[in-house]
Structure formats: structure tokens, C-alpha cells
N, C-alpha and C positions, 0 to 999 in steps of 0.2 A: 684036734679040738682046741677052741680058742675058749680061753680062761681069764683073760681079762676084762675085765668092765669098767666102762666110762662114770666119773665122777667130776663136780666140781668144786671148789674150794669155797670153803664160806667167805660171806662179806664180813669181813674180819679187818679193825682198824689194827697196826699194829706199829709200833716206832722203831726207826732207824736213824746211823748219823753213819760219818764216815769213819776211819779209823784215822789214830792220831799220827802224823808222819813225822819222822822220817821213815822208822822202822816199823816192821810188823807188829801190831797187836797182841796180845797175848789175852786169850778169851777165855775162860773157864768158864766149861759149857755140860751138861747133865753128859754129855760122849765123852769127857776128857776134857783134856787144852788142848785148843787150837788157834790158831792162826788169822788177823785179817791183817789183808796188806792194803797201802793206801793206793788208791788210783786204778784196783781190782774189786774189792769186796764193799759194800756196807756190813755195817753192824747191828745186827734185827733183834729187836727186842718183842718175847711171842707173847703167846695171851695167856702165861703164866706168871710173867716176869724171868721168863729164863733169855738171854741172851746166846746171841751164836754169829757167825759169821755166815754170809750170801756174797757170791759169785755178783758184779753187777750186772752180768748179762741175765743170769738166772732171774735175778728181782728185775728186772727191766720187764722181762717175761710173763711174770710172775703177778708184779703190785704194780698198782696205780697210783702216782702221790697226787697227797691230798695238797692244796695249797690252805696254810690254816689266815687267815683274816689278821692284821694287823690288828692289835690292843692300843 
């Protein structure tokens, strides 16, 4: 018996930057602390304001950036 069902993700704006180099990040995130590294993860900020770290291939996968319009 197959028990899984297909979903999709709201269109949900949500913000990201990189993480600062040289060394990993240190995130405190509603899981714990964890880890982003630079040149691997962005840093995703959700539609609570809680922050966490993403894989860039996963967000690559994942989101679509927005280009925001020069002020």
C-alpha cells in the first residue's frame, strides 16, 4: 500500500544571504545549533523569522530568486 501523497509548497517569499567566511556559521535554530558553511549552504530566514541553514543544491531545488529592483 502506497501512503504517500503529492503536495506543493506555498508561494511563500522568504529571505536568504550566504554565511560569513572564512569559517562556519553558528545558527541557533528552534532544532538546536547548527552549522552553515560558506560556498555550501545559504542562510534561510522562514515565514516566522526563525532562521536555519539550506544545502545550496537543496534551495537551488527548492526557491526561485527574486531579483528585487534597484531603489
Amino acid at each position: 500500500m502506497n501512503d504517500w501523497k503529492k503536495c506543493r509548497k506555498k508561494p511563500v517569499v522568504v529571505e536568504y544571504r550566504e554565511p560569513k567566511p572564512p569559517f562556519p556559521e553558528t545558527i541557533h535554530t528552534r532544532e538546536g545549533v547548527l552549522c552553515a558553511y560558506p560556498k555550501r549552504d545559504y542562510i534561510i530566514k522562514g515565514v516566522e523569522g526563525e532562521i536555519y541553514p539550506c544545502n545550496k543544491e537543496i534551495f537551488n531545488k527548492t526557491y526561485v530568486k527574486i531579483r528585487e529592483k534597484k531603489k
